[in-house]
C-alpha positions in Angstrom: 0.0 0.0 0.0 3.0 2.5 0.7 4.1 2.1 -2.3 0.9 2.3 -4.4 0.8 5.6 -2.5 4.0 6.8 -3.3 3.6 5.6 -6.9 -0.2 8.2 -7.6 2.0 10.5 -5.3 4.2 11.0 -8.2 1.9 10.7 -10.8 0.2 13.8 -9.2 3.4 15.5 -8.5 5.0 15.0 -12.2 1.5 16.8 -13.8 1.5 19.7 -11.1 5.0 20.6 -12.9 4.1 19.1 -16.8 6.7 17.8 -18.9 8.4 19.3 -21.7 6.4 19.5 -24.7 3.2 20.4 -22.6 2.9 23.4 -20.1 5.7 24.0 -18.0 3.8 25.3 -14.6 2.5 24.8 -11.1 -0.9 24.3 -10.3 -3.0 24.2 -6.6 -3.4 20.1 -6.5 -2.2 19.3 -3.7 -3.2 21.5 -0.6 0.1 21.6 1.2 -1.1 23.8 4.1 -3.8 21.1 5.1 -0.9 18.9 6.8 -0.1 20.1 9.8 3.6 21.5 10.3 3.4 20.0 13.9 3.0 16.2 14.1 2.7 15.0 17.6 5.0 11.1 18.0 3.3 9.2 20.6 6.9 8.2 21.2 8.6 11.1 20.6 10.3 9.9 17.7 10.6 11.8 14.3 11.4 8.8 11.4 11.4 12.2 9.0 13.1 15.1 10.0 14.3 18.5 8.3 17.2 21.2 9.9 17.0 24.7 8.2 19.7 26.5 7.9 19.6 30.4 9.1 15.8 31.5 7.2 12.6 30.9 8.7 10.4 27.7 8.2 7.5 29.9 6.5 9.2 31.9 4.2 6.5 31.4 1.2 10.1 30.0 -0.6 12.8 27.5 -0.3 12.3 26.3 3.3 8.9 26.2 3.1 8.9 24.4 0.0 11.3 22.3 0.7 9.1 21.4 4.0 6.0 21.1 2.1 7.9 18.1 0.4 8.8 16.1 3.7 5.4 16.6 5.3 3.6 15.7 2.3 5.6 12.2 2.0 5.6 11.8 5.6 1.7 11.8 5.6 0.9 10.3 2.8 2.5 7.4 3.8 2.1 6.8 7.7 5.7 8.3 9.0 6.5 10.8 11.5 7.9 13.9 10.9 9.5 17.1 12.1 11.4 20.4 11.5 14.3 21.5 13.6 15.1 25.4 13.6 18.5 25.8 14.7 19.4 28.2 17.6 20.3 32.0 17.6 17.9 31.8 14.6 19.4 34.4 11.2 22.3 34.6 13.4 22.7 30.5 13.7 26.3 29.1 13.5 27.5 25.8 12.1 27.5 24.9 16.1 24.1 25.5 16.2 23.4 23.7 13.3 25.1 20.6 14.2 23.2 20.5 17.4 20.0 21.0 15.5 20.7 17.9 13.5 22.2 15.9 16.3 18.7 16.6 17.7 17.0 15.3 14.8 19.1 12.2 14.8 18.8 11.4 18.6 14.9 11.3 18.2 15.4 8.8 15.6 15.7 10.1 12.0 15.9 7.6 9.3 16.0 10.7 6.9 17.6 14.2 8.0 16.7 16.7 5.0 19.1 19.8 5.3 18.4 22.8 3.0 20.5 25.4 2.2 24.2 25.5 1.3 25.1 26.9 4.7 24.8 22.8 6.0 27.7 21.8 4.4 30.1 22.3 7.3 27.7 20.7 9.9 27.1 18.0 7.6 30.6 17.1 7.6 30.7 16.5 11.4 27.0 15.0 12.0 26.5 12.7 8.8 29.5 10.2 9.8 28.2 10.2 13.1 24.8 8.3 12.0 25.9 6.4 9.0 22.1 4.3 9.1 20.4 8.4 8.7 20.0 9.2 5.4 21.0 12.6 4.9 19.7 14.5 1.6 21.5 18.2 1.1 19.1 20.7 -0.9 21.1 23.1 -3.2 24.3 20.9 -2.1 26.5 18.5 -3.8 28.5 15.2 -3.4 30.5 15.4 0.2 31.8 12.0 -1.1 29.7 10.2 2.0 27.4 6.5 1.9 24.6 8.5 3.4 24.2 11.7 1.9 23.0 12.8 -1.5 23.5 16.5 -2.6 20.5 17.4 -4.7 20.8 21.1 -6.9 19.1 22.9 -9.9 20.0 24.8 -12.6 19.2 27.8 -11.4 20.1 29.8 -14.2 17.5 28.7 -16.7 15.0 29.4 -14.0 16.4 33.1 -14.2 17.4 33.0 -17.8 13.2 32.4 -18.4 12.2 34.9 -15.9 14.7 37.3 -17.5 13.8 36.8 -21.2 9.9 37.1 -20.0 10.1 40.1 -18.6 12.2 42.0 -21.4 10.2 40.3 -23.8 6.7 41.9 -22.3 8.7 45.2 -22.6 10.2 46.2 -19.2 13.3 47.8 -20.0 14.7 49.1 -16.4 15.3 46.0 -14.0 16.5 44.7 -10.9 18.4 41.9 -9.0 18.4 41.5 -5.1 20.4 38.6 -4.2 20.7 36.6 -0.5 24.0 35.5 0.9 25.7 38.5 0.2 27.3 36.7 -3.7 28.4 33.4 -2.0 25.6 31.7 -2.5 26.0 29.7 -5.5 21.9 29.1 -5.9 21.5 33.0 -5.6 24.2 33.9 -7.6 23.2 31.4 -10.9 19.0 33.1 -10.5 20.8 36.5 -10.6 23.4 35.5 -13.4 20.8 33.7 -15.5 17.8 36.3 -14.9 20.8 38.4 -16.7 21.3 36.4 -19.8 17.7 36.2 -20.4 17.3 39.6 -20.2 20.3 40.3 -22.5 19.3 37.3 -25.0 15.8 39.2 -25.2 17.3 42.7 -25.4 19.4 41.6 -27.9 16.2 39.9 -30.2 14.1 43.3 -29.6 17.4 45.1 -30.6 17.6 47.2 -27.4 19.1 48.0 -24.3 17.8 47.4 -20.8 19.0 49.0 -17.4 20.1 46.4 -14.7 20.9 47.5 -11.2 22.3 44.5 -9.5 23.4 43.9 -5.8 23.9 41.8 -2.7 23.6 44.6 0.2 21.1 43.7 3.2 21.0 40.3 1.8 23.2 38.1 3.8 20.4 36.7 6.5 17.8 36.3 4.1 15.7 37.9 6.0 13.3 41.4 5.2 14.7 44.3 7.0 14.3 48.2 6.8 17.5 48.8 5.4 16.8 46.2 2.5 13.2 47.8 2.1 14.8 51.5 1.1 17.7 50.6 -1.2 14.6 48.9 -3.0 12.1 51.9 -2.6 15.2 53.8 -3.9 15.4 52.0 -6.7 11.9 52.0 -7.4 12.2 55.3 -7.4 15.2 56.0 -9.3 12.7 54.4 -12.2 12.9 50.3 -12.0 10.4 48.8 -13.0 10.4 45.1 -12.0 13.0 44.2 -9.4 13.7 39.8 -9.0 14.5 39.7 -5.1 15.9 36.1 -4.4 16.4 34.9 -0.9 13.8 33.7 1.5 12.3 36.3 3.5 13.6 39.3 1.5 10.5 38.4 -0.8 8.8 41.1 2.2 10.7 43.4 2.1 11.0 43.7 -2.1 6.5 44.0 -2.0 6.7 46.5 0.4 8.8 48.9 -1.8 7.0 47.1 -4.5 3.7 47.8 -3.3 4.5 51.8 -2.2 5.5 52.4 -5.6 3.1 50.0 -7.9 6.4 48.5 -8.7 6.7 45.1 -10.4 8.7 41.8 -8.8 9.8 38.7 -10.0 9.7 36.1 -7.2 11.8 33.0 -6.3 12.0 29.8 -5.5 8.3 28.9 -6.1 5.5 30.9 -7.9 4.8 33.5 -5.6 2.0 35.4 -7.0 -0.8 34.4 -4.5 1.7 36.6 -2.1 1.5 39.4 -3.8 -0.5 41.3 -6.9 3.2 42.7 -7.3 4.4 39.6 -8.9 4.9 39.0 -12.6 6.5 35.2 -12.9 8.4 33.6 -10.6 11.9 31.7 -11.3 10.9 28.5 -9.6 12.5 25.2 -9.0 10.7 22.0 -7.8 11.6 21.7 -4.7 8.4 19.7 -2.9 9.1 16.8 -5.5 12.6 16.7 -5.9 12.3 16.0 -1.7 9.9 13.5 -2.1 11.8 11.8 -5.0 14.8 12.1 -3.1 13.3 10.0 0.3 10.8 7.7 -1.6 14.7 6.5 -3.2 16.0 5.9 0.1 12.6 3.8 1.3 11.8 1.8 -1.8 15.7 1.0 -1.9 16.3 0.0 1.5 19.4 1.6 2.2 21.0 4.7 2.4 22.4 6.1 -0.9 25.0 9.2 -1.6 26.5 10.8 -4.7 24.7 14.1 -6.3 21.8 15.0 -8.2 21.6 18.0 -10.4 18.4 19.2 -11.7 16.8 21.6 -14.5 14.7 22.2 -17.7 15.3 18.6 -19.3 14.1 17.2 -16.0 10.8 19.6 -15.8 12.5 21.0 -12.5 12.9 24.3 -13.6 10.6 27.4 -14.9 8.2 30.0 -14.7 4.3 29.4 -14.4 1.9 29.2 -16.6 -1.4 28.7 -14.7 -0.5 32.6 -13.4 0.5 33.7 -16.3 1.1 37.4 -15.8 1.6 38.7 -19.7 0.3 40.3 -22.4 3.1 41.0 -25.3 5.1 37.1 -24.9 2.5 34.1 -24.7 3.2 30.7 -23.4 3.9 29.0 -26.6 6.5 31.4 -26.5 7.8 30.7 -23.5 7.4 26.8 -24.5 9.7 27.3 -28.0 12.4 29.0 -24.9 12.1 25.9 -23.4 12.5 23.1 -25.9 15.6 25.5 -27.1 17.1 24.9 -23.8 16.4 21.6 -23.1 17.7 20.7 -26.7 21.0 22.4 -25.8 20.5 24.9 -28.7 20.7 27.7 -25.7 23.3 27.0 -23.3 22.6 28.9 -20.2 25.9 30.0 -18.3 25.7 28.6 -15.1 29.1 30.1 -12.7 28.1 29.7 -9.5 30.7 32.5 -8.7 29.3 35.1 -11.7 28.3 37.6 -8.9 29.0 40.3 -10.7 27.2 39.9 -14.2 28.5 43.5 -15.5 32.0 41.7 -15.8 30.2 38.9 -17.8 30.2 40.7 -21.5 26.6 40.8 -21.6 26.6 43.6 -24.2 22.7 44.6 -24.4 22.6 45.1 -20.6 23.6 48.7 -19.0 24.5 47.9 -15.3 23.8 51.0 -13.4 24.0 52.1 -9.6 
């Protein structure tokens, strides 16, 4: 029964994000806020467990998301489950990390889910410790352990289409707001990419567009006042549409957003029910790439390592199409982009360390202050 549930689990999961050659999107099916974030063990074990890194759980992005993918397995097929928010909270330390996961472990993981890049250093010291927990690093890579499988995306196609969409519908003065202050690979590929699409569309339309670009009040991930002006600033200073990427800083980009009846492009997921600001989002399947990733470790048995690298060929990349947001670029469009880049006839740069795109030669952007 498990795995007849896991097996209509997917089915659902692969059509909420169709396939290449359909519609590339996200739709409502599955109800993720109807599972409770607090499941109470009679035993006070957790068989399912997930340690964030330094953002919130409910940041309406990549923890959340990421979340929304160990609940819904963990329901759907009888397990126990819970999140671990490490201590000291944007301010956490790789100490405070490792004791978050130590926690997990000592209340009986089988599977410890650890997102964000930022895990790599506890992971080193916890993950050898429990060599029966699987381990599964989101936007990580191969730490050469038995137990631990580093699952990323590609990034910068989900920027690259969010880029080109929103030159293409004829914004012509943009903005990038990037977390982790440019050492964030993740952050720095949906900046880099949101660039090449917006100079590959420039370029077609035989224009120019404006770019500011930075990492300032970023490195938390988290909204703050400080991040809210520089936005409002540049808002003002005539932006039109501004892609803030980073957790929580999604808050702080609508408020400036919203005061000036500015546009955004959000992150992560499709974040348009969050705010009317929102245009597309440059998303990443994160809930089914989780559940993919555990349902591997329970159907096989055994804990399992290497890396897993994910984007347009495997329909784990995009923007939506059941919000679509335009008027002037249609989604057949959009669908033509993405054949183009899942054939390989448009390679998509994708330097994790490109975190500043003004040095990259893209010749039909103007980087500005």
């Amino acid at each position: 029964m498990k795995k007849l549930l896991t097996v209509l689990l997917m089915l659902v999961m692969v059509f909420t994000f169709a396939a290449c050659g359909n519609e590339n999107t996200t739709t409502g099916a599955v109800d993720y806020d109807s599972i409770s974030d607090n499941y109470e063990s009679e035993d006070g074990t957790y068989q399912i467990a997930m340690v964030t890194d330094v953002g919130q759980l409910k940041d309406g992005s990549f923890n959340q998301f990421t979340w929304n993918g160990v609940k819904k397995y963990a329901s759907d097929n009888g397990l126990s489950y819970k999140y671990y928010q490490p201590g000291n909270a944007s301010n956490a330390t790789d100490e405070d990390r490792i004791k978050a996961m130590t926690d997990a472990c000592e209340a009986g993981a089988e599977v410890l889910v650890t997102p964000g890049f930022l895990q790599a250093t506890a992971l080193e010291k916890v993950a050898p410790q429990y060599p029966d927990v699987q381990f599964i690093f989101i936007d990580g890579w191969d730490m050469g352990m038995d137990n631990l499988v580093g699952v990323s995306y590609q990034e910068e196609q989900a920027g690259y289409f969010a880029g080109y969409a929103t030159v293409m519908e004829g914004y012509t003065k943009l903005g990038y707001s990037g977390g982790g202050g440019g050492t964030n690979p993740a952050c720095v590929k949906y900046g880099y990419g949101f660039a090449q699409g917006a100079n590959d569309a420039a370029a077609a339309k035989g224009e120019t567009v404006e770019m500011r670009y930075s990492w300032e009040h970023g490195a938390s991930y988290s909204a703050s006042p400080d991040l809210q002006a520089m936005l409002s600033g540049w808002y003002n200073a005539g932006t039109e549409v501004i892609f803030v990427a980073g957790g929580s800083m999604f808050n702080s980009g609508d408020a400036a957003a919203q005061a000036a009846e500015g546009k955004l492009v959000g992150v992560d997921v499709d974040q348009s029910g969050q705010s009317d600001a929102v245009i597309t989002s440059a998303m990443k399947d994160l809930a089914k790439s989780v559940i993919d990733a555990i349902t591997k470790f329970y159907d096989g048995g055994a804990v399992y390592g290497g890396s897993l690298v994910l984007g347009a060929k495997d329909n784990a990349v995009g923007i939506p199409t059941d919000t679509w947001q335009f008027e002037n670029w249609t989604v057949e469009e959009y669908q033509d982009l993405y054949d183009k880049v899942v054939s390989g006839e448009i390679v998509v740069d994708n330097d994790g360390e490109m975190a500043d795109p003004s040095k990259a030669g893209l010749e039909n952007i103007k980087f500005v202050k």
